[in-house]
N, CA, C and O of each residue as an XYZ file, in Angstrom:
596
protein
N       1.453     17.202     32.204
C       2.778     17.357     31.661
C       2.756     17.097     30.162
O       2.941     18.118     29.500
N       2.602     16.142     29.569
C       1.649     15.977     28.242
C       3.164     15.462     27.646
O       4.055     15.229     28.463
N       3.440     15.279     26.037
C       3.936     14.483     25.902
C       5.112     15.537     24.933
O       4.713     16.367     24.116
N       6.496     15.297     25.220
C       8.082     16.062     25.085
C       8.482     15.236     24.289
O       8.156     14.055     24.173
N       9.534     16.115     23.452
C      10.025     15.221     22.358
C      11.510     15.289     23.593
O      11.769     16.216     24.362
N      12.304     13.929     23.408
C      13.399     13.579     23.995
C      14.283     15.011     23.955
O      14.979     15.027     24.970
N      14.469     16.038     23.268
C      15.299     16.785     23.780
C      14.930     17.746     24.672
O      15.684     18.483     25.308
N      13.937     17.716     24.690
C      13.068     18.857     25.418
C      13.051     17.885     26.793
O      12.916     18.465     27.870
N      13.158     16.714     26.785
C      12.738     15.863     27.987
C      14.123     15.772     28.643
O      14.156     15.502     29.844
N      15.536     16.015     27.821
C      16.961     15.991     28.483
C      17.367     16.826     29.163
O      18.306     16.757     29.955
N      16.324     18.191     28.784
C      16.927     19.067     29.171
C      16.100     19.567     30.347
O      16.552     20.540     30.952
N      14.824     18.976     30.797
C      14.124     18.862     31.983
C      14.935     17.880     32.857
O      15.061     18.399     33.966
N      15.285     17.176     32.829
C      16.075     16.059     33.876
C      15.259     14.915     33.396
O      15.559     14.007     34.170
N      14.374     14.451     32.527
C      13.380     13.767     32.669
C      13.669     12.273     32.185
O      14.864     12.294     31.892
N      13.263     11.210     31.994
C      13.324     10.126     32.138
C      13.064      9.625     30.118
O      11.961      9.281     29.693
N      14.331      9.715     29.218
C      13.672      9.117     27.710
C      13.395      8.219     27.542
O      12.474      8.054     26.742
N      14.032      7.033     28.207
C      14.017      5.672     28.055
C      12.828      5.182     27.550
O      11.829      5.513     28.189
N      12.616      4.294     26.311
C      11.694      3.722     25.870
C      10.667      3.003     27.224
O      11.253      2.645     28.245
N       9.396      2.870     27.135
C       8.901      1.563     27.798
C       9.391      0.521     27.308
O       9.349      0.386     26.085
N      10.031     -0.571     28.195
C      10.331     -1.519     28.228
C       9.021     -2.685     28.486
O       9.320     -3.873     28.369
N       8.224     -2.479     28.680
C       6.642     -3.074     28.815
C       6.238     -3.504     27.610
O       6.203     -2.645     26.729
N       5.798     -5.031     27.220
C       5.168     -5.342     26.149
C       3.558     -5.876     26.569
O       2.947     -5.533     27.581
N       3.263     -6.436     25.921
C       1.539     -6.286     25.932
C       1.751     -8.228     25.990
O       2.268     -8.970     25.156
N       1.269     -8.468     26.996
C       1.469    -10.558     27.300
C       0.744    -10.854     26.137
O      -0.187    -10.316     25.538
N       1.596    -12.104     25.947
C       1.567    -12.951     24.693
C       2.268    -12.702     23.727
O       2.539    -13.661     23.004
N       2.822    -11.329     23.353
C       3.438    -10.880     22.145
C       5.116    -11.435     22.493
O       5.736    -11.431     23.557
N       5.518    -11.894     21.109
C       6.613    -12.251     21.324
C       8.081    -11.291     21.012
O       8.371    -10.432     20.179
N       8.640    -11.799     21.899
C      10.169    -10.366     22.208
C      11.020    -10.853     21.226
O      12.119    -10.302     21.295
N      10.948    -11.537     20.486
C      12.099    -11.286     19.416
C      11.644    -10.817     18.366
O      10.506    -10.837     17.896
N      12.845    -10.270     17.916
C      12.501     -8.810     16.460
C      12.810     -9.392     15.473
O      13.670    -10.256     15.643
N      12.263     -9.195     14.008
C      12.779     -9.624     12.645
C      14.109     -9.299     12.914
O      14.140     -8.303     13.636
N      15.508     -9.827     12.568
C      16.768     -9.424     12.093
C      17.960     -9.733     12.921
O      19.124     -9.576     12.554
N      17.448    -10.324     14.417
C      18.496    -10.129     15.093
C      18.571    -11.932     15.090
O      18.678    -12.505     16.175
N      18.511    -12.679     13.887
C      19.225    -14.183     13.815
C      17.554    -14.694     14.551
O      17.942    -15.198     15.604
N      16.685    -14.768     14.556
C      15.898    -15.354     15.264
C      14.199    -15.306     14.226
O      13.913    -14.354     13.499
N      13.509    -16.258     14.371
C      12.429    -16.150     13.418
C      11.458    -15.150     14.212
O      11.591    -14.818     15.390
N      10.572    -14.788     13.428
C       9.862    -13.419     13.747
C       8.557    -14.388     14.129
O       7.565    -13.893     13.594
N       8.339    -15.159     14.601
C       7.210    -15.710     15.159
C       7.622    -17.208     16.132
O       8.767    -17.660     16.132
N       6.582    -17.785     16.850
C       6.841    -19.270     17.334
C       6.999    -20.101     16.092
O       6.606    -19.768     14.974
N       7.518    -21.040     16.354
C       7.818    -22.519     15.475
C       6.680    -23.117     15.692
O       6.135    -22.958     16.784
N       6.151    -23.842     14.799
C       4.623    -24.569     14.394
C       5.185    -25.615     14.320
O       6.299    -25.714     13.805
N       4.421    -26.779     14.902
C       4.739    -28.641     15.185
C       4.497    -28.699     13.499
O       4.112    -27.690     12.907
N       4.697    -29.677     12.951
C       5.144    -29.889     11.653
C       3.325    -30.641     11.626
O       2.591    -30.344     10.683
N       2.990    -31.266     12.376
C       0.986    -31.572     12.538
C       0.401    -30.208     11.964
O      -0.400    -30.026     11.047
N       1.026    -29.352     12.758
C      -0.034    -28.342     12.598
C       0.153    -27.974     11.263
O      -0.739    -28.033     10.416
N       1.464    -27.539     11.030
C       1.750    -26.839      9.613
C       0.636    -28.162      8.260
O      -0.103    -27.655      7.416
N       0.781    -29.673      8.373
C       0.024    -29.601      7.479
C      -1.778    -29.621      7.504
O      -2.501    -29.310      6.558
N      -2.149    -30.007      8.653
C      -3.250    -29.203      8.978
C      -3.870    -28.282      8.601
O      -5.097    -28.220      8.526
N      -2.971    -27.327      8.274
C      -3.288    -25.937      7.992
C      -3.377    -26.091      6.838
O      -4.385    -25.653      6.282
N      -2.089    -26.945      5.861
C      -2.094    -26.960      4.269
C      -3.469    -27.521      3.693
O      -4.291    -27.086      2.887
N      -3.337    -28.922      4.622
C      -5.052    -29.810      3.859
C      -5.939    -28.787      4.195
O      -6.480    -28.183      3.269
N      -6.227    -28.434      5.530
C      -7.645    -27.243      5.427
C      -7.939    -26.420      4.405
O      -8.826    -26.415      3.551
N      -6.710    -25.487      4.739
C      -6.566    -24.285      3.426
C      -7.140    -24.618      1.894
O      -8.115    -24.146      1.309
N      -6.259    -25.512      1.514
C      -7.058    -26.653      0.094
C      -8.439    -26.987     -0.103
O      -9.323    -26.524     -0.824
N      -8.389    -27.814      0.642
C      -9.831    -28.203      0.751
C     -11.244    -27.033      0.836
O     -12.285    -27.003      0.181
N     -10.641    -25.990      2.131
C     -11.357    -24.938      1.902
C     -11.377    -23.751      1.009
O     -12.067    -22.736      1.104
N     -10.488    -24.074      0.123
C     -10.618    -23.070     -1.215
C     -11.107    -23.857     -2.215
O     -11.427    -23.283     -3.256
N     -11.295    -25.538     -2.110
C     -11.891    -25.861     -3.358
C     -12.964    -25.922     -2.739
O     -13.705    -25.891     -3.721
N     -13.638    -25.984     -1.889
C     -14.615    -25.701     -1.626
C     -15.614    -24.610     -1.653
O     -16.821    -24.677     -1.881
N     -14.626    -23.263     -1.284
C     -14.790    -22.308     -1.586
C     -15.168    -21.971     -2.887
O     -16.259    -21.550     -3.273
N     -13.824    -22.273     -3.724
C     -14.218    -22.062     -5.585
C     -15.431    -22.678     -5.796
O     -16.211    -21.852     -6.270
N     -16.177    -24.267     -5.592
C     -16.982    -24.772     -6.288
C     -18.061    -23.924     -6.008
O     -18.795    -23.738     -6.978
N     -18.359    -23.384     -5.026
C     -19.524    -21.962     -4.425
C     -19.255    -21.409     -5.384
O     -20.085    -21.431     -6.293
N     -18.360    -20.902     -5.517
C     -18.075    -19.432     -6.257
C     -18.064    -19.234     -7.833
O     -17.918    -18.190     -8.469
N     -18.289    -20.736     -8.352
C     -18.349    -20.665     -9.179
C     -19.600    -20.093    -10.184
O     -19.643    -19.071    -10.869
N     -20.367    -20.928    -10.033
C     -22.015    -20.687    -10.282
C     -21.825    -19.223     -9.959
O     -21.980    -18.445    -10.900
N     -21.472    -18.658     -8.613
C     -21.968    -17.241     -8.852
C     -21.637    -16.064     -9.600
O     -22.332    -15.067     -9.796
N     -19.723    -16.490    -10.240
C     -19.209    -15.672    -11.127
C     -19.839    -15.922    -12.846
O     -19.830    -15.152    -13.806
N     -20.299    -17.181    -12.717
C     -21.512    -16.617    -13.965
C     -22.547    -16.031    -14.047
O     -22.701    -15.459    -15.126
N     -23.490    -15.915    -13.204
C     -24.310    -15.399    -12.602
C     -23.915    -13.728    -12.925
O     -24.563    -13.078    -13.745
N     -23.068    -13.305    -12.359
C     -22.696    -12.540    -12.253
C     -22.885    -11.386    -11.723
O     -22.328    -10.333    -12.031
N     -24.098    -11.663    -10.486
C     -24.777    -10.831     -9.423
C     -23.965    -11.023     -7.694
O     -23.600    -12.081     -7.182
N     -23.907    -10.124     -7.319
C     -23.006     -9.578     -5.943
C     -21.801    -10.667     -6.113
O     -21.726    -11.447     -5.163
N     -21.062    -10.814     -6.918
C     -19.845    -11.784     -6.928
C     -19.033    -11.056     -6.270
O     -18.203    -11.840     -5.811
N     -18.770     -9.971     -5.940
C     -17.955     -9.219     -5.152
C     -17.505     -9.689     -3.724
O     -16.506    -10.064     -3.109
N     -19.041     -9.408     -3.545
C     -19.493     -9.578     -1.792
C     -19.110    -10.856     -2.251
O     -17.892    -11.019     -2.190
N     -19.669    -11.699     -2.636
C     -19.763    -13.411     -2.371
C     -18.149    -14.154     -2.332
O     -17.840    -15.108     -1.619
N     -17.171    -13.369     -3.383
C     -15.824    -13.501     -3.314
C     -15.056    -13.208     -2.123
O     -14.064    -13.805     -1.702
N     -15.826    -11.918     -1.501
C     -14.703    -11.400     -0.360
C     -15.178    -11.995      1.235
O     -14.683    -11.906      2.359
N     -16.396    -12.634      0.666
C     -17.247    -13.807      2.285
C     -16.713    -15.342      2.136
O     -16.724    -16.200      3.018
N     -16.256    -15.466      0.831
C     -15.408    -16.898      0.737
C     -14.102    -16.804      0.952
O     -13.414    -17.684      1.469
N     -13.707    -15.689      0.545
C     -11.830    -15.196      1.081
C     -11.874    -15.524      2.544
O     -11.179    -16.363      3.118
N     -12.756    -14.774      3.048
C     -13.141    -14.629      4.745
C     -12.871    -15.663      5.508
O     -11.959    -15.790      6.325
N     -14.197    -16.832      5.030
C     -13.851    -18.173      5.755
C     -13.253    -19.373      4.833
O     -13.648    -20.535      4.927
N     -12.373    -18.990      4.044
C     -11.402    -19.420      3.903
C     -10.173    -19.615      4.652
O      -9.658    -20.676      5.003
N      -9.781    -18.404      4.843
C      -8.202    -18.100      5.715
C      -9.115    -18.372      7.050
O      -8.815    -19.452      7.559
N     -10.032    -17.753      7.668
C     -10.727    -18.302      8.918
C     -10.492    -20.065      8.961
O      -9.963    -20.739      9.845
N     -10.947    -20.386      7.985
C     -10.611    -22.054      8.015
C      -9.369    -22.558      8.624
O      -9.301    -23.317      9.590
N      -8.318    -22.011      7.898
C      -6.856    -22.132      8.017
C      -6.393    -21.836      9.733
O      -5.734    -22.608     10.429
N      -7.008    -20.361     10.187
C      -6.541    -20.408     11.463
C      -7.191    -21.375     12.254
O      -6.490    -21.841     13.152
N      -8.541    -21.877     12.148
C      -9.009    -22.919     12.768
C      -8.350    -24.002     13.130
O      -8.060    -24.327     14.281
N      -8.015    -24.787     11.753
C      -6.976    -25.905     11.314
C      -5.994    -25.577     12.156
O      -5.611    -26.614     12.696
N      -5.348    -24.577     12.567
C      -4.084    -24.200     13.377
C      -4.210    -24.010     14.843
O      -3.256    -24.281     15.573
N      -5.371    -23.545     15.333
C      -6.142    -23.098     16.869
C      -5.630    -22.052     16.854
O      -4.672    -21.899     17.612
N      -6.120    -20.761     15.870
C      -5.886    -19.482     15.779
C      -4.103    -18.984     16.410
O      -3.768    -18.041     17.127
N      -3.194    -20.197     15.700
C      -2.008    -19.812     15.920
C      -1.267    -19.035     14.603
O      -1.555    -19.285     13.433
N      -0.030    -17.825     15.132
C      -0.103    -17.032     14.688
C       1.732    -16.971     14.228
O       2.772    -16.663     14.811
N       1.404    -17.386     13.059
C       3.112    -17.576     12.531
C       2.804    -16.820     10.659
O       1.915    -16.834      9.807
N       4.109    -16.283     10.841
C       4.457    -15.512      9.073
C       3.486    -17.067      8.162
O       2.420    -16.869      7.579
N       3.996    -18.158      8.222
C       3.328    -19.524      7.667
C       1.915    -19.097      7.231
O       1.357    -18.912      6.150
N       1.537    -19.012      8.670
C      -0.015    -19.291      8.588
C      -0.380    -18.338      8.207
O      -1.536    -18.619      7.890
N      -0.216    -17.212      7.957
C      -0.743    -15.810      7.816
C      -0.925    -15.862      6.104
O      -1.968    -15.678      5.478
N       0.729    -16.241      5.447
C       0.885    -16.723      4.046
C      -0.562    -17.281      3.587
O      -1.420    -16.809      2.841
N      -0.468    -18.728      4.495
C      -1.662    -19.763      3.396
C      -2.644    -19.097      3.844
O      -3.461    -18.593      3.074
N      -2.700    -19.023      4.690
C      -4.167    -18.503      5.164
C      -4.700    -17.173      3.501
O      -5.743    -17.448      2.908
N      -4.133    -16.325      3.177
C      -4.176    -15.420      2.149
C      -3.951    -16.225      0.935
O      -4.615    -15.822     -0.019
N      -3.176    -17.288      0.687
C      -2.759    -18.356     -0.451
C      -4.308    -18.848     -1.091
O      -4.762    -18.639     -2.216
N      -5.043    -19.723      0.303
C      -5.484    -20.119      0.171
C      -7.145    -19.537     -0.007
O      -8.182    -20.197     -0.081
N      -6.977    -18.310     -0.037
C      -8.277    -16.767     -0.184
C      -8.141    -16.642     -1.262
O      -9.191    -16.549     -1.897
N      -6.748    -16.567     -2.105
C      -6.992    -16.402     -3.339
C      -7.150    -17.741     -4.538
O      -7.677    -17.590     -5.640
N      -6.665    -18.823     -4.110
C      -6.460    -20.180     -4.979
C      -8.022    -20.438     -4.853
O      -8.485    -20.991     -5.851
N      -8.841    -20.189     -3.949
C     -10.264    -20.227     -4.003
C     -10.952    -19.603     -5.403
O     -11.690    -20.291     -6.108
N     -10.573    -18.051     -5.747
C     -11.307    -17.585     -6.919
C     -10.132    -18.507     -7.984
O     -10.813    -18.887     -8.937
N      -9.120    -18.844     -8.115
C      -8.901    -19.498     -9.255
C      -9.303    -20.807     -9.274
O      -9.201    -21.184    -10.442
N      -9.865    -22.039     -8.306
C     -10.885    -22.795     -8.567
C     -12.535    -22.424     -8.951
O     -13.365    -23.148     -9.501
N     -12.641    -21.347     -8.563
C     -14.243    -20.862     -8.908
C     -14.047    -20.484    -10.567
O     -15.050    -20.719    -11.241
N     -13.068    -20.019    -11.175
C     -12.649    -19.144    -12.454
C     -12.745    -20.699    -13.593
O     -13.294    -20.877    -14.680
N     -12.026    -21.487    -12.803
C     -11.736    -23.056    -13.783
C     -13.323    -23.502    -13.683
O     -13.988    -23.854    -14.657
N     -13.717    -23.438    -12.581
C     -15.269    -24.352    -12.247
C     -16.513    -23.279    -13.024
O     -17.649    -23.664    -13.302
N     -15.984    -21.892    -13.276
C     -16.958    -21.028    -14.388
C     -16.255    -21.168    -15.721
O     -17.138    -20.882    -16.530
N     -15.607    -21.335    -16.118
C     -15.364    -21.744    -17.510
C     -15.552    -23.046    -18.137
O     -14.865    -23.331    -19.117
N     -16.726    -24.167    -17.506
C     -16.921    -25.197    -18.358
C     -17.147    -24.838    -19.835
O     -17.371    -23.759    -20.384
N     -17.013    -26.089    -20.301
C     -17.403    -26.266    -21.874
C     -18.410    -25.659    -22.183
O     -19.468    -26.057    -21.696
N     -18.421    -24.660    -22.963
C     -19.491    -24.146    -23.421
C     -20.371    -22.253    -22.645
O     -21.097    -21.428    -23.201
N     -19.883    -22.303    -21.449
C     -19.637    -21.139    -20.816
C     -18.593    -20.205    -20.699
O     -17.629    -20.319    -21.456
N     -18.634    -19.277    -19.851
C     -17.475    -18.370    -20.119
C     -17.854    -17.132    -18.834
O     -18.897    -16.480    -18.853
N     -16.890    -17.003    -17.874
C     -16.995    -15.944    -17.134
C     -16.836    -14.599    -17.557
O     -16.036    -14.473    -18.484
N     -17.433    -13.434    -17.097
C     -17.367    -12.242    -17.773
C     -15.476    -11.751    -17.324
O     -14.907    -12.266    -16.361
N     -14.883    -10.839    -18.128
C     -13.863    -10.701    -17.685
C     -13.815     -9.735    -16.163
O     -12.744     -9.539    -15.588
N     -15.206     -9.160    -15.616
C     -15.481     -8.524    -14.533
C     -14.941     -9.748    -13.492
O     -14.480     -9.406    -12.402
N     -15.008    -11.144    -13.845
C     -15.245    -12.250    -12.680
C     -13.753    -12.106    -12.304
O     -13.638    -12.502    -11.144
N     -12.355    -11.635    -12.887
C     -11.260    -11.461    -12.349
C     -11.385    -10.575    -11.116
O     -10.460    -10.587    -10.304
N     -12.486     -9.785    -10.905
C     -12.036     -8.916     -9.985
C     -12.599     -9.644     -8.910
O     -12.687     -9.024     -7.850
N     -12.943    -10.647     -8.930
C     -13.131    -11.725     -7.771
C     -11.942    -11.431     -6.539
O     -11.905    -10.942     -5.411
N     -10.912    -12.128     -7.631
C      -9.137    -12.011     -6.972
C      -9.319    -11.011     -5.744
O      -9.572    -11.324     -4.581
N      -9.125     -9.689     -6.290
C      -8.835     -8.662     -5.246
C      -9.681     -8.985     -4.194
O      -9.144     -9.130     -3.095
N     -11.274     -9.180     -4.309
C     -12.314     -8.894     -3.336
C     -11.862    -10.072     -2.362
O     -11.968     -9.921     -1.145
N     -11.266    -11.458     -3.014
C     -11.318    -12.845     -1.708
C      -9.701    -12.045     -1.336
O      -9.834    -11.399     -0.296
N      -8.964    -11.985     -1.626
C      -7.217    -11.461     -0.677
C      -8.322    -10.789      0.062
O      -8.821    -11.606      0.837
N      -8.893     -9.650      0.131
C      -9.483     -8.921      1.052
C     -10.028     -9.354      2.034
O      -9.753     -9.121      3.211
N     -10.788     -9.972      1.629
C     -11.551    -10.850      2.903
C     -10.701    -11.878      3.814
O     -10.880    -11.997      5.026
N      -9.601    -12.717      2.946
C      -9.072    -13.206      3.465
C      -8.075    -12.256      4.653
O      -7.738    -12.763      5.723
N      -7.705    -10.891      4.278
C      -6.672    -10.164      4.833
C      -7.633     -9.539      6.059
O      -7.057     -9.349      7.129
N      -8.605     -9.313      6.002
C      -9.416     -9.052      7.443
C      -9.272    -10.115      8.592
O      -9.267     -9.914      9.807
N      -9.174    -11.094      8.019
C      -8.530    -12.307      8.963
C      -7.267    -12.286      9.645
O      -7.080    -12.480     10.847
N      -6.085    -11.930      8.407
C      -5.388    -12.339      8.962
C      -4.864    -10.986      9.240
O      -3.636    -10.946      9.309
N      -5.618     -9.628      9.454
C      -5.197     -8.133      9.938
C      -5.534     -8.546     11.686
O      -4.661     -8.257     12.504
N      -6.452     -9.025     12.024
C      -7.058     -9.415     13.692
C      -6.039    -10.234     13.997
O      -5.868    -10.102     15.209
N      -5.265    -11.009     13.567
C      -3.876    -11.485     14.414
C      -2.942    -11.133     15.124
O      -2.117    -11.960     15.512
């Protein structure tokens, strides 16, 4: 029978009605109708997530630093610290899945290359202005993370 656009399907006798079937686990409330677009996070978890996130972007940056002077595969090396960065964050959370966490989780992908940017500009050094394109490459990595949610 293959697949009718609704008027073609009204005028068979046929059945338009949306599936009403969602996929378990996904949650039934919609952005707009007065209700938050995800579960509520225990106020533990939410800072959990904040100290991780931190910690794992200065951690992240102090890596990243040395390598944006360097100035060999900083790309790759930016967008594998974005990665398990926000990976960190859902950890810190037990891969729970709120607008929040999705935020730091990406917050904290990019505050990583601006600790690596401060930790390559000591006294007397200087990152190439190529080392900005750090930025884009860790959001990226970080956003592969939080795209699998």
């Amino acid at each position: 029978m293959g697949y009718q656009c609704p008027d073609c399907a009204r005028q068979r006798g046929g059945d338009t009605a949306p599936d009403r079937r969602r996929a378990p686990g996904r949650d039934r409330r919609r952005p707009g109708d007065g209700s938050p677009s995800g579960p509520r996070l225990p106020a533990g978890t939410l800072a959990r997530a904040v100290a991780i996130g931190l910690a794992a972007a200065v951690a992240g940056g102090l890596l990243l630093g040395p390598i944006l002077l360097g100035g060999a595969f900083f790309l790759i090396s930016a967008g594998v610290i974005g990665w398990c960065v926000a990976r960190a964050v859902y950890w810190a959370t037990e891969e729970a899945n709120s607008p929040f966490v999705r935020a730091w989780a990406l917050t904290a992908a990019g505050f990583s290359v601006a600790v690596g940017l401060v930790t390559a500009s000591a006294p007397g050094t200087a990152a190439s202005e190529l080392a900005y394109l750090a930025f884009p490459a860790a959001m990226y990595g970080g956003w592969i993370v939080v795209r699998q949610r």
